[in-house]
Biopython code that builds the backbone (N, CA, C, O; Angstrom):
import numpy as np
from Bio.PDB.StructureBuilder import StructureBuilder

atoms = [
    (1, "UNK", "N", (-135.550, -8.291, 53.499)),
    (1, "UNK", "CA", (-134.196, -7.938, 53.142)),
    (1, "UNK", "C", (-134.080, -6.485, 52.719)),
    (1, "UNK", "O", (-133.048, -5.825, 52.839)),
    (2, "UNK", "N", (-135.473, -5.946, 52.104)),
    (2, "UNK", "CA", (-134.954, -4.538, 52.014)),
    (2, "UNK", "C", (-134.839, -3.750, 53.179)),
    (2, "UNK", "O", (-134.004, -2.851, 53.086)),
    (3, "UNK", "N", (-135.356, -3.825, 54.092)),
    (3, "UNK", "CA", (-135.281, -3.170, 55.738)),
    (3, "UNK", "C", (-133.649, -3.363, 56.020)),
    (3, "UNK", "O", (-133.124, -2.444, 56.649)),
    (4, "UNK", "N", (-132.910, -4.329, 55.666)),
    (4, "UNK", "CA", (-131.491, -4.435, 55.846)),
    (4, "UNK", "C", (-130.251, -3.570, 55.296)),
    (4, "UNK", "O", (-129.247, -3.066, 55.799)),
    (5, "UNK", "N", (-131.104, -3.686, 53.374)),
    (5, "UNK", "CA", (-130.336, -3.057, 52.772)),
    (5, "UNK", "C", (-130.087, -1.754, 52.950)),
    (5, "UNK", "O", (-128.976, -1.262, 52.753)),
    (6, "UNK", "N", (-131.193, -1.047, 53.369)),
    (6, "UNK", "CA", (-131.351, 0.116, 53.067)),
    (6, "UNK", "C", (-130.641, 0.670, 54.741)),
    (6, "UNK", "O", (-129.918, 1.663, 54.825)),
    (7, "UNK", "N", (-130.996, -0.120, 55.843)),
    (7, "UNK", "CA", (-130.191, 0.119, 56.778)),
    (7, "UNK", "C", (-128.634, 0.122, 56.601)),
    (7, "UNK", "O", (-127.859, 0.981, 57.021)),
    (8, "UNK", "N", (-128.352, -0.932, 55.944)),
    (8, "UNK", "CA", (-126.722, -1.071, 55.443)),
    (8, "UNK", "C", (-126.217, 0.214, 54.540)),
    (8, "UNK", "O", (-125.112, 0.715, 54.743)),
    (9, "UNK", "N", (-126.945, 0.610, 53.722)),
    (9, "UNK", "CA", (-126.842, 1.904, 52.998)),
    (9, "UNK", "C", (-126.576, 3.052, 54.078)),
    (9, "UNK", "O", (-125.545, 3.723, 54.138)),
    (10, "UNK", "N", (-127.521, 3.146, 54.794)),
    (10, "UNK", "CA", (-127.412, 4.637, 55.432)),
    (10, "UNK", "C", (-126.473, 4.446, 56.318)),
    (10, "UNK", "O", (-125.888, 5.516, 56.488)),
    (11, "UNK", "N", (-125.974, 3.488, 57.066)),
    (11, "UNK", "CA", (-124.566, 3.374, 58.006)),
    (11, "UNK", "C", (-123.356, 3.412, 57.256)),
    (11, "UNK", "O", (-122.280, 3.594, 57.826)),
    (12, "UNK", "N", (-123.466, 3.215, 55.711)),
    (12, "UNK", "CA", (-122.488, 3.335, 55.111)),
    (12, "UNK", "C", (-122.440, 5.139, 54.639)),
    (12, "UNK", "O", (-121.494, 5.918, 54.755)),
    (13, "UNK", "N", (-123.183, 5.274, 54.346)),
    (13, "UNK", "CA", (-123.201, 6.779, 53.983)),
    (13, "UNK", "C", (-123.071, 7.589, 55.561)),
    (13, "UNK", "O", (-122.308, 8.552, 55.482)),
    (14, "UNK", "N", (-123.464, 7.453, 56.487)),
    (14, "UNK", "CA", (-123.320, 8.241, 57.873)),
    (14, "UNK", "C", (-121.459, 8.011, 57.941)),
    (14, "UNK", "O", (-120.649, 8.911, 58.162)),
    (15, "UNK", "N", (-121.200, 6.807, 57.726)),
    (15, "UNK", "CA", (-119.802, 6.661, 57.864)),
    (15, "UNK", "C", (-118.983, 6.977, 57.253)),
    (15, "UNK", "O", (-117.862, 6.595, 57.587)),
    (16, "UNK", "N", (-119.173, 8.036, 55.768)),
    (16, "UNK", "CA", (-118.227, 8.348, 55.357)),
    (16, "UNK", "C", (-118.801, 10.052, 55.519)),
    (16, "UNK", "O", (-117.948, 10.796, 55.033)),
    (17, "UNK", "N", (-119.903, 10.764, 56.022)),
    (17, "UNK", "CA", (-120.144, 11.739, 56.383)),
    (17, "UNK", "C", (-119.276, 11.580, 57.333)),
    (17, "UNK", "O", (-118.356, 12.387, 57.197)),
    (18, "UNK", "N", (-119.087, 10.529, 58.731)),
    (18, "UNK", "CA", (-118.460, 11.097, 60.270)),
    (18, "UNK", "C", (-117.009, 11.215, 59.558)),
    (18, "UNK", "O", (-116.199, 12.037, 59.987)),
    (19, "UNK", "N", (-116.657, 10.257, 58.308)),
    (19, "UNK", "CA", (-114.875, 10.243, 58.375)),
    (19, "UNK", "C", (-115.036, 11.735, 57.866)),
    (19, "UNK", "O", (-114.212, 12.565, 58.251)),
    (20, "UNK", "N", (-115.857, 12.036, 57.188)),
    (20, "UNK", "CA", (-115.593, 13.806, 56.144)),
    (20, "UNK", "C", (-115.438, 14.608, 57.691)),
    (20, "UNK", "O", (-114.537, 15.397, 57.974)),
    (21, "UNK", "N", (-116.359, 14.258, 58.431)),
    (21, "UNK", "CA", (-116.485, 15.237, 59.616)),
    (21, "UNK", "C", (-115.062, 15.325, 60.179)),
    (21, "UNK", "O", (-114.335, 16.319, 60.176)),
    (22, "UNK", "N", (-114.800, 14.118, 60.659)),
    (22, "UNK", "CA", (-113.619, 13.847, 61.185)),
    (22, "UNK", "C", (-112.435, 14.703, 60.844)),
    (22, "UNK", "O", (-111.798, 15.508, 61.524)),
    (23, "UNK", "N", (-112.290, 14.208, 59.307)),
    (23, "UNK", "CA", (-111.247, 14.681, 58.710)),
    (23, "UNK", "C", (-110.778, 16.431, 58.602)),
    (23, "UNK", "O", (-109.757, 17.115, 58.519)),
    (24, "UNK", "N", (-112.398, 16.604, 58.672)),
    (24, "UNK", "CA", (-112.498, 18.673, 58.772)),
    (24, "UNK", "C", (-112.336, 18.823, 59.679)),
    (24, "UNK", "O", (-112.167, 20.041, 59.743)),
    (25, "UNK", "N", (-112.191, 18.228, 61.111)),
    (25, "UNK", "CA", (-111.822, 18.707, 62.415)),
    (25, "UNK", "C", (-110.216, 18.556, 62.731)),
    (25, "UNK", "O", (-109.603, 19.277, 63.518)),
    (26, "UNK", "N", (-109.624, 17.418, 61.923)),
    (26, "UNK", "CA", (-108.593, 17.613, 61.638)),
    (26, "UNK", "C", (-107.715, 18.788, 61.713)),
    (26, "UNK", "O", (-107.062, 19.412, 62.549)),
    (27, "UNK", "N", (-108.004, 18.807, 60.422)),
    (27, "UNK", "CA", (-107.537, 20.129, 59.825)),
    (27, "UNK", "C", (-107.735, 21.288, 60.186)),
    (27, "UNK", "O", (-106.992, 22.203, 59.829)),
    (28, "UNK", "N", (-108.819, 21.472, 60.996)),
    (28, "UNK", "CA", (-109.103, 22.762, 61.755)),
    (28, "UNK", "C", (-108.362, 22.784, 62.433)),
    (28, "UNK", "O", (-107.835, 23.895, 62.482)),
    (29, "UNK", "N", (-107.785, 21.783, 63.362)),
    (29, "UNK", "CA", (-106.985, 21.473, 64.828)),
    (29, "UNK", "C", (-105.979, 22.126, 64.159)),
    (29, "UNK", "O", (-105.848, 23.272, 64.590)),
    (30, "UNK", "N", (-105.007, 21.768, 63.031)),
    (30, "UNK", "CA", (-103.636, 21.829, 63.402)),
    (30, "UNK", "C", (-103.659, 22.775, 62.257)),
    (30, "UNK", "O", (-102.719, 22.529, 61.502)),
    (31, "UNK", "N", (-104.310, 23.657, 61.900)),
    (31, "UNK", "CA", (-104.722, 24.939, 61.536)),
    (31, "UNK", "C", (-104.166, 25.966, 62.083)),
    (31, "UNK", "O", (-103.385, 26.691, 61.467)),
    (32, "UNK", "N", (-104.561, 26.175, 63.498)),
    (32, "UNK", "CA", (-104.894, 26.271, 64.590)),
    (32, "UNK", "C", (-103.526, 26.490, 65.608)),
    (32, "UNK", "O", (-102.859, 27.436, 66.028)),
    (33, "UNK", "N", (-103.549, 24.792, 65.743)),
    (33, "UNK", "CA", (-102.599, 24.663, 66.818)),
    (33, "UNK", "C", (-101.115, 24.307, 66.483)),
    (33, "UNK", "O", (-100.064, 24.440, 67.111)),
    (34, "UNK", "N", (-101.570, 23.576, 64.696)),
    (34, "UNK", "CA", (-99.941, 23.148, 64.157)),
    (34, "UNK", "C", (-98.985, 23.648, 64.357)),
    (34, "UNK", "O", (-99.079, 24.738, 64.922)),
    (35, "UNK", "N", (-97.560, 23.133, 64.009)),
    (35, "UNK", "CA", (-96.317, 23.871, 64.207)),
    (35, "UNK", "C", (-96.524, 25.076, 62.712)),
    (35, "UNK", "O", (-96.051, 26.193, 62.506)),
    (36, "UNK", "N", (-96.992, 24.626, 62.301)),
    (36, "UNK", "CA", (-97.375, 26.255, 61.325)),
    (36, "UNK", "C", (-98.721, 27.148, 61.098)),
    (36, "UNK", "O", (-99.208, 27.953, 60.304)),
    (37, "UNK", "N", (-98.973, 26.528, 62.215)),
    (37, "UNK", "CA", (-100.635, 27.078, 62.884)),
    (37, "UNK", "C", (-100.541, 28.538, 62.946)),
    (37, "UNK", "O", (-99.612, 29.304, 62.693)),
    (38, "UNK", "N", (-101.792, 28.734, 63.365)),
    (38, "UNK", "CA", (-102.245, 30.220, 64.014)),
    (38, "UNK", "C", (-101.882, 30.829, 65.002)),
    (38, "UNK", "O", (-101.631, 32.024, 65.151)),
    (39, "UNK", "N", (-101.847, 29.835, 65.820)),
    (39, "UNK", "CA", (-101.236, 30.184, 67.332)),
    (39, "UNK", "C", (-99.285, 30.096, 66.956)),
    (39, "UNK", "O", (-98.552, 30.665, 67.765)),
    (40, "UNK", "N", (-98.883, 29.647, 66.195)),
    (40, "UNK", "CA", (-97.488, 29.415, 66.220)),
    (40, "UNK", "C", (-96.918, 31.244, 65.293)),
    (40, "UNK", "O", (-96.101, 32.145, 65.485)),
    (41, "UNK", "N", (-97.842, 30.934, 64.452)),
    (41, "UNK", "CA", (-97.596, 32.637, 63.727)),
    (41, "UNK", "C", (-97.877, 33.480, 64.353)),
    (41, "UNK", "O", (-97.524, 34.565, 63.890)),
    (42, "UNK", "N", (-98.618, 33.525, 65.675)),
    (42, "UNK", "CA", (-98.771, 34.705, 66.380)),
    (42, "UNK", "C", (-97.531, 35.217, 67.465)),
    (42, "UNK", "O", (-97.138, 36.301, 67.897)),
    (43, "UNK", "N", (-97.208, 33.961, 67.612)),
    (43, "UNK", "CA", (-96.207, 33.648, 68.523)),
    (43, "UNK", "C", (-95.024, 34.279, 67.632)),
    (43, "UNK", "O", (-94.509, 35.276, 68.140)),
    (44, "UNK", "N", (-94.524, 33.885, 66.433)),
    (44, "UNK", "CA", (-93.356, 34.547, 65.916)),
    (44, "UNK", "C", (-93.618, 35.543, 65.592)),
    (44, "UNK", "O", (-92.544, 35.896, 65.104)),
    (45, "UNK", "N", (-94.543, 36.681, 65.421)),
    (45, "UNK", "CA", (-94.859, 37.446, 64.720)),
    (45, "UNK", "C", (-94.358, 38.595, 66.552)),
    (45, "UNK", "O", (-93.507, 39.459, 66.342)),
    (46, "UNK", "N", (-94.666, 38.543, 67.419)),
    (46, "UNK", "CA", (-94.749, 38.660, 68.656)),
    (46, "UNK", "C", (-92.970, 38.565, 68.807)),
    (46, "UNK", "O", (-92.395, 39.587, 69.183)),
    (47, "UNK", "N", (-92.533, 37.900, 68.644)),
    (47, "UNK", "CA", (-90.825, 37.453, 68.517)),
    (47, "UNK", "C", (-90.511, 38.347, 67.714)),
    (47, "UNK", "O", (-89.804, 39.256, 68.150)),
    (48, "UNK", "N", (-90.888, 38.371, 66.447)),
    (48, "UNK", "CA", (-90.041, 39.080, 65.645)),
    (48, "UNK", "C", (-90.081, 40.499, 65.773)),
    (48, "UNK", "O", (-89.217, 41.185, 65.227)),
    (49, "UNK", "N", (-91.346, 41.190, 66.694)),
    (49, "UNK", "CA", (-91.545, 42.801, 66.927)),
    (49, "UNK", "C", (-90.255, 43.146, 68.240)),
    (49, "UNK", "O", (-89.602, 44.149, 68.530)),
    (50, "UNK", "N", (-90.316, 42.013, 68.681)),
    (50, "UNK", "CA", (-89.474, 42.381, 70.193)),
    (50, "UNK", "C", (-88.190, 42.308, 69.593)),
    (50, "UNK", "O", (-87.384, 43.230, 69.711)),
    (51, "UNK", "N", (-87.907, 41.094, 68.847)),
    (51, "UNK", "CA", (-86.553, 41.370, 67.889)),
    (51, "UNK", "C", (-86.243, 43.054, 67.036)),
    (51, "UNK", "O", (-85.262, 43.736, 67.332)),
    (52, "UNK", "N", (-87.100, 43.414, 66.160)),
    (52, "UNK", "CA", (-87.215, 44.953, 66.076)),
    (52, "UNK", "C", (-86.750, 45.902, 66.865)),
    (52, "UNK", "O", (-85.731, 46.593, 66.866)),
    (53, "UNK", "N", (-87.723, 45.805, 67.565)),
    (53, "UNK", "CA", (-87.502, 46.470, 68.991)),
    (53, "UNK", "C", (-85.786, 46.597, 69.676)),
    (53, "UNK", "O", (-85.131, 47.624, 69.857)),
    (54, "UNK", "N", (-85.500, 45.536, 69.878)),
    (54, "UNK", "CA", (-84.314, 45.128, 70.294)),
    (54, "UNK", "C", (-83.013, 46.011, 69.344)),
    (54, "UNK", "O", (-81.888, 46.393, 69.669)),
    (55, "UNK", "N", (-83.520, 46.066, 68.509)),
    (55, "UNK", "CA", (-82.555, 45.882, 66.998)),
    (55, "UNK", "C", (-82.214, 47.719, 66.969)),
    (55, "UNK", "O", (-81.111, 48.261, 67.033)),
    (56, "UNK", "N", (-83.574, 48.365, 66.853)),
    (56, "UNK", "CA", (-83.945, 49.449, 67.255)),
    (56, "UNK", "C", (-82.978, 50.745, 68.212)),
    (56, "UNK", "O", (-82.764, 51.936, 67.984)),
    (57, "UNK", "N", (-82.570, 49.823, 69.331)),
    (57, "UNK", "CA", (-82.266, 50.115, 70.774)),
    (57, "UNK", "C", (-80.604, 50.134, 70.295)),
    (57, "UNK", "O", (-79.875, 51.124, 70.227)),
    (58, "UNK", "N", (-80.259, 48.697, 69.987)),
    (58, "UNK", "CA", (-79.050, 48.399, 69.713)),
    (58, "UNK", "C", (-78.243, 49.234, 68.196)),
    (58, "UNK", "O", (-77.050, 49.100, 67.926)),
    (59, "UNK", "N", (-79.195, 50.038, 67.408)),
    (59, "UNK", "CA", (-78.878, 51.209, 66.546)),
    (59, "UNK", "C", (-78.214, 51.898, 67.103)),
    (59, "UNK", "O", (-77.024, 52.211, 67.145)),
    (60, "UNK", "N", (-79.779, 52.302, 67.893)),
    (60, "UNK", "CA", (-79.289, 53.921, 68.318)),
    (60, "UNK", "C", (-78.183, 54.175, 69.106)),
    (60, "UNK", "O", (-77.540, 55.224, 69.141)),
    (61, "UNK", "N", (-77.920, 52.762, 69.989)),
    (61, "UNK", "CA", (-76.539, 53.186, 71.167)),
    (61, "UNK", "C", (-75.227, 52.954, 70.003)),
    (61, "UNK", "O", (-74.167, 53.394, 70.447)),
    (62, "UNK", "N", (-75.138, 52.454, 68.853)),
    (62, "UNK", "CA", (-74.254, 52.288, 68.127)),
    (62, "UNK", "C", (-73.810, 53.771, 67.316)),
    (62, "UNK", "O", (-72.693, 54.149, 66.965)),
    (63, "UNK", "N", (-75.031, 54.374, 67.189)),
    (63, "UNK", "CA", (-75.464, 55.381, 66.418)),
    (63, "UNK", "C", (-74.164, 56.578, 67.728)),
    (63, "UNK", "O", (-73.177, 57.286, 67.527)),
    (64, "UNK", "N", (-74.995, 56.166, 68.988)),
    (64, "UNK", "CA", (-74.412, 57.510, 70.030)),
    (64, "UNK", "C", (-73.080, 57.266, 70.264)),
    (64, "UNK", "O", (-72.387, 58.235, 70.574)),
    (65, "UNK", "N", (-72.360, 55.726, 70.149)),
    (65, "UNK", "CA", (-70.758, 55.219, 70.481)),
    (65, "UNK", "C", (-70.173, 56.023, 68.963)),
    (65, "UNK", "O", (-69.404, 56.983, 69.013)),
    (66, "UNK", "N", (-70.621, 55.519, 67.840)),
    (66, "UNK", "CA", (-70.205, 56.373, 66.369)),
    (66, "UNK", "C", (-69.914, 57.916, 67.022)),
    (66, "UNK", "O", (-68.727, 58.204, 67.170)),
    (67, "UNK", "N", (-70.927, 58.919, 67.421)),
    (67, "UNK", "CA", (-70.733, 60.110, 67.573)),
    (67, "UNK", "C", (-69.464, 60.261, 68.433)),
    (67, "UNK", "O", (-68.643, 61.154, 68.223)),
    (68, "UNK", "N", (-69.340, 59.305, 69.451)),
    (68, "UNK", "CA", (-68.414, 59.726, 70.653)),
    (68, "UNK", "C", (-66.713, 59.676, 70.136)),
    (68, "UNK", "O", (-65.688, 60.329, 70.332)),
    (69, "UNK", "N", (-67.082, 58.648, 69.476)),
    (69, "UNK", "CA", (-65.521, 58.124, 68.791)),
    (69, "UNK", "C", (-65.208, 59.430, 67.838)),
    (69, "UNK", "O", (-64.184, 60.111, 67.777)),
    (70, "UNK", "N", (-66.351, 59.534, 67.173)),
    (70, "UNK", "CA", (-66.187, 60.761, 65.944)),
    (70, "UNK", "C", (-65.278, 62.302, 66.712)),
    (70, "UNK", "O", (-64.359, 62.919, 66.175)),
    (71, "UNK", "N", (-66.098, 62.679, 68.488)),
    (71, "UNK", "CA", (-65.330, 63.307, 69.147)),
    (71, "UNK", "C", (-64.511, 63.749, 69.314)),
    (71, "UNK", "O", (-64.107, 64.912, 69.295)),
    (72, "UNK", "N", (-63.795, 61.997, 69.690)),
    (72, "UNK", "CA", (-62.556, 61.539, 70.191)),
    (72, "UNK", "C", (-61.605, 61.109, 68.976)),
    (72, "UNK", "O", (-60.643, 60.361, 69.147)),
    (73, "UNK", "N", (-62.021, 61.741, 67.520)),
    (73, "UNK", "CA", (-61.061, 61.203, 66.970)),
    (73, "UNK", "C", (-60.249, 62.271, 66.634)),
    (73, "UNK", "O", (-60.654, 63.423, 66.792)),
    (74, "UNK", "N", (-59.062, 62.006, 66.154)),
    (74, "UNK", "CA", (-57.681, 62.889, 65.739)),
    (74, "UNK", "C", (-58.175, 64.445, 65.000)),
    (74, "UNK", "O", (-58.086, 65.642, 65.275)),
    (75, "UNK", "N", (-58.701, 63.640, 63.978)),
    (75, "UNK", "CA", (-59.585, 64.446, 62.956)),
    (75, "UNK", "C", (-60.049, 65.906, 63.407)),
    (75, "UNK", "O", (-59.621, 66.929, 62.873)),
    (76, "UNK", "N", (-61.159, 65.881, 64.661)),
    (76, "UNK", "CA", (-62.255, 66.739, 64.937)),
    (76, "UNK", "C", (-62.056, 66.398, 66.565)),
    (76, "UNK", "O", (-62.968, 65.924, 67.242)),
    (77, "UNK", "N", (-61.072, 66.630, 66.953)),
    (77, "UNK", "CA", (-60.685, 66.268, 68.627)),
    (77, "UNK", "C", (-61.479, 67.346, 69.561)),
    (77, "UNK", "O", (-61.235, 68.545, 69.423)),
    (78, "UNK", "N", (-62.320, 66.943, 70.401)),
    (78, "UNK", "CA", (-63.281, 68.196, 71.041)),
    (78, "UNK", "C", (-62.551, 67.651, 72.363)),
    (78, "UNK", "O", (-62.213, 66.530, 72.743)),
    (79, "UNK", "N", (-62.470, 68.815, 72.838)),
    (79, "UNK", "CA", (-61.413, 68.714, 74.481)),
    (79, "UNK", "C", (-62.725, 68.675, 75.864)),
    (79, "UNK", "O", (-62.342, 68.503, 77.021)),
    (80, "UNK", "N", (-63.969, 68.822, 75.605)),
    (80, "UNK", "CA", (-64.541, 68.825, 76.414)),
    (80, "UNK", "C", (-64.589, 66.907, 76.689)),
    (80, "UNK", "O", (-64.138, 66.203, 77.592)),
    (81, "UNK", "N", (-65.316, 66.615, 75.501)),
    (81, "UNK", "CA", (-65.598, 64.874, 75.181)),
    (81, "UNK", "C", (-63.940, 64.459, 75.716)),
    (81, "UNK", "O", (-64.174, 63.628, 76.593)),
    (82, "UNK", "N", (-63.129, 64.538, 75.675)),
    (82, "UNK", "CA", (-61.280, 64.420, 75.985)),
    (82, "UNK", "C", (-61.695, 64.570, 77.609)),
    (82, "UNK", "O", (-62.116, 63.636, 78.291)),
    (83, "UNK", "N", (-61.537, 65.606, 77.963)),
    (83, "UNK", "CA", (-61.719, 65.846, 79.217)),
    (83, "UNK", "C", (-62.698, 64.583, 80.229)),
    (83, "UNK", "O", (-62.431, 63.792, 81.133)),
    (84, "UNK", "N", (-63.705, 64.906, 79.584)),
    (84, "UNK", "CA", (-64.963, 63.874, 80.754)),
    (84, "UNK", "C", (-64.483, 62.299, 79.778)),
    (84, "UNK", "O", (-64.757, 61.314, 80.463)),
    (85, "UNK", "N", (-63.973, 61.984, 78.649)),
    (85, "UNK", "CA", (-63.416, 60.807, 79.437)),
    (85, "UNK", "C", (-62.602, 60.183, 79.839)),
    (85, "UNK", "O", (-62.708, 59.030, 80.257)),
    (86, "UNK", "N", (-61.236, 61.121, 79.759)),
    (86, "UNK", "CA", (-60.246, 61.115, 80.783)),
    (86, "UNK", "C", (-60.529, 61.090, 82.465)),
    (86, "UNK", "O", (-59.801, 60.725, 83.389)),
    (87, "UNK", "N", (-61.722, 61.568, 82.448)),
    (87, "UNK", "CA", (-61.847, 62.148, 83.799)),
    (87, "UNK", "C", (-62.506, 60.486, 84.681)),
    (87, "UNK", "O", (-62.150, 59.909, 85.708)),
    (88, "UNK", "N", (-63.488, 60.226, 83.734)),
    (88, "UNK", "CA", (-64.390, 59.100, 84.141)),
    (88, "UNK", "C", (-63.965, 58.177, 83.272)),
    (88, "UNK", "O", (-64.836, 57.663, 82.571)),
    (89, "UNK", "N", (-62.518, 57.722, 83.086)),
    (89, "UNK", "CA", (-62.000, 56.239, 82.464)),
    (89, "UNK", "C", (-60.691, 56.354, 83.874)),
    (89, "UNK", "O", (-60.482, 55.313, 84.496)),
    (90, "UNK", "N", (-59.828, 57.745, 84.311)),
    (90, "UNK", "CA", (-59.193, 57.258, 85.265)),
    (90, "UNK", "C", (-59.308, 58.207, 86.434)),
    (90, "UNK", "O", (-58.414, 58.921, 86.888)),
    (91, "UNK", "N", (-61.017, 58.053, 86.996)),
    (91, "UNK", "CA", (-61.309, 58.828, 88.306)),
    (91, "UNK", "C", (-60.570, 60.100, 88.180)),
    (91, "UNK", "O", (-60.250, 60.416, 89.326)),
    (92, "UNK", "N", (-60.125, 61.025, 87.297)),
    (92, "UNK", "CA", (-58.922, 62.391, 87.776)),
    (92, "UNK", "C", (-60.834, 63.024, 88.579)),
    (92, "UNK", "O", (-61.989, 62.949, 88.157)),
    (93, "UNK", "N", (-60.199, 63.578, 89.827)),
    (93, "UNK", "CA", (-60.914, 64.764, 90.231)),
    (93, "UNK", "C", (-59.820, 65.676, 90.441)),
    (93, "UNK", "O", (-58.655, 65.293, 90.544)),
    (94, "UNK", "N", (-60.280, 67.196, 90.525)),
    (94, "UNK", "CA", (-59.599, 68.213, 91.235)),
    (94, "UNK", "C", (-60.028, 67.887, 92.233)),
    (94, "UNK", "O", (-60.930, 67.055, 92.333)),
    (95, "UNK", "N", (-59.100, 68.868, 93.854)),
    (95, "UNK", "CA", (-59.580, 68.441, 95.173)),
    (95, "UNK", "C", (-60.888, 69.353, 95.081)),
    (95, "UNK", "O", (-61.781, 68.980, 95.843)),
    (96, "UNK", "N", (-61.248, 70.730, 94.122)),
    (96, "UNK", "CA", (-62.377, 71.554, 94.530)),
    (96, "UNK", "C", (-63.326, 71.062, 93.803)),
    (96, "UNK", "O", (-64.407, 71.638, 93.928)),
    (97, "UNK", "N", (-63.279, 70.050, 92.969)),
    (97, "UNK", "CA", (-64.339, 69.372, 92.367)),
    (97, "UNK", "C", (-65.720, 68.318, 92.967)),
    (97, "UNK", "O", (-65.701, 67.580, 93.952)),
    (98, "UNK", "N", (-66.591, 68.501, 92.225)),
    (98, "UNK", "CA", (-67.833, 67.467, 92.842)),
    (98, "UNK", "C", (-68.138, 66.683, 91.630)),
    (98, "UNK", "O", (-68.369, 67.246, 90.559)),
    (99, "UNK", "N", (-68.147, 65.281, 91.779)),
    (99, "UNK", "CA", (-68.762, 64.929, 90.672)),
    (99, "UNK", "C", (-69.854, 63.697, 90.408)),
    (99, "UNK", "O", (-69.757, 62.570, 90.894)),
    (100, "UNK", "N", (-70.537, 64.001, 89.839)),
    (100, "UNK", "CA", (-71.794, 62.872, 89.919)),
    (100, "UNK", "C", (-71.992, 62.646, 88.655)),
    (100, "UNK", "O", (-72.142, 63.421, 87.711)),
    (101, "UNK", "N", (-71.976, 61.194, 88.743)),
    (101, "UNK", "CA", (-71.958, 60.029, 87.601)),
    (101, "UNK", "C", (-73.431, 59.847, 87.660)),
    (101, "UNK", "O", (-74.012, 59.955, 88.740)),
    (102, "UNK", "N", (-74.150, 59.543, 86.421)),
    (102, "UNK", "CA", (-75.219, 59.113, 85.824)),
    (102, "UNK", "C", (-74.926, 57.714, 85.437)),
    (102, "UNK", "O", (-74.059, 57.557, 84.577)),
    (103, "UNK", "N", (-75.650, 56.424, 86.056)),
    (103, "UNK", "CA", (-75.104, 55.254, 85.782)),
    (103, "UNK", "C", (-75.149, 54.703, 84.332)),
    (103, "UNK", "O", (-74.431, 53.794, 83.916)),
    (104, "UNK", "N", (-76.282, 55.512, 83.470)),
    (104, "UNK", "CA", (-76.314, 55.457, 82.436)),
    (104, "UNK", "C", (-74.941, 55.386, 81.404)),
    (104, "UNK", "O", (-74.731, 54.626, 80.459)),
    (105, "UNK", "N", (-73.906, 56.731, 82.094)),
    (105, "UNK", "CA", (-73.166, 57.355, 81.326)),
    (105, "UNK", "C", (-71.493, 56.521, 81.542)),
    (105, "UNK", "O", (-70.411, 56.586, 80.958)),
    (106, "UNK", "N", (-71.997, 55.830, 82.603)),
    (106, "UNK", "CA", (-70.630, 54.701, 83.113)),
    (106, "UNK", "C", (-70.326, 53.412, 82.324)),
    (106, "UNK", "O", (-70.994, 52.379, 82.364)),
    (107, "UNK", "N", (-69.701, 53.538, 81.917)),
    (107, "UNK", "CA", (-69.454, 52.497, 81.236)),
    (107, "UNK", "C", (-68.331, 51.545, 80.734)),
    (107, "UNK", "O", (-68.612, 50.575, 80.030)),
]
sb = StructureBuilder()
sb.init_structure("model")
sb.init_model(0)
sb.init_chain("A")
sb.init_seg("    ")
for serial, (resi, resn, name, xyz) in enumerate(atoms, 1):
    if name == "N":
        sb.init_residue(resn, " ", resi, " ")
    sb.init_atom(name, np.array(xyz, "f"), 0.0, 1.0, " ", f" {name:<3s}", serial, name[0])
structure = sb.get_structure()
C-alpha cells in the first residue's frame, strides 16, 4: 500500500503543478492577445498616431481658411485675395488672359 500512496501523492501534486501551469498560460494568452492585451494596445496606439496625424493636417488647412477669410474680411480687405477669388468662384477671364488652376487651390 505504500507503492500506492505515494503514487497517489505525486499525481496529486503533478496535478496541481499542470493546473498552476495551465493557469500561467492562461494569462500569458490574453496578456497578449486579450481585448486589453498587447497586441490590442499596439493596435490603438497605431490609431491614435494616425488620428494625430489627421488632426494635424485638419489644423493647418483651418489655420490657411482663417488667413483667407482674415483677407477677405471688411476689416483688412486685400484686392489681390478679392480679385483671384472672384476670378476662380465665377470663371471672370480677360480675353488676353491665361490661366492655370492648381487643383490644390480649387475648391
Amino acid at each position: 500500500m505504500g507503492i500506492l500512496a505515494e503514487l497517489q501523492n505525486r499525481i496529486q501534486k503533478s496535478g496541481v503543478l499542470i493546473f498552476f501551469v495551465l493557469l500561467f498560460f492562461y494569462f500569458v494568452f490574453y496578456t497578449i492577445n486579450g481585448e486589453r492585451g498587447l497586441r490590442r494596445y499596439l493596435h490603438l496606439r497605431k490609431e491614435v498616431g494616425y488620428a494625430e496625424q489627421l488632426a494635424e493636417r485638419y489644423s493647418r488647412e483651418k489655420h490657411e481658411l482663417e488667413e483667407k477669410v482674415r483677407l477677405l474680411s471688411s476689416g483688412s480687405l486685400d484686392l489681390d485675395m478679392l480679385d483671384e477669388r472672384a476670378r476662380t468662384v465665377l470663371n471672370f477671364v480677360s480675353d488676353d488672359e491665361f490661366i492655370i488652376l492648381d487643383n490644390d487651390d480649387v475648391k
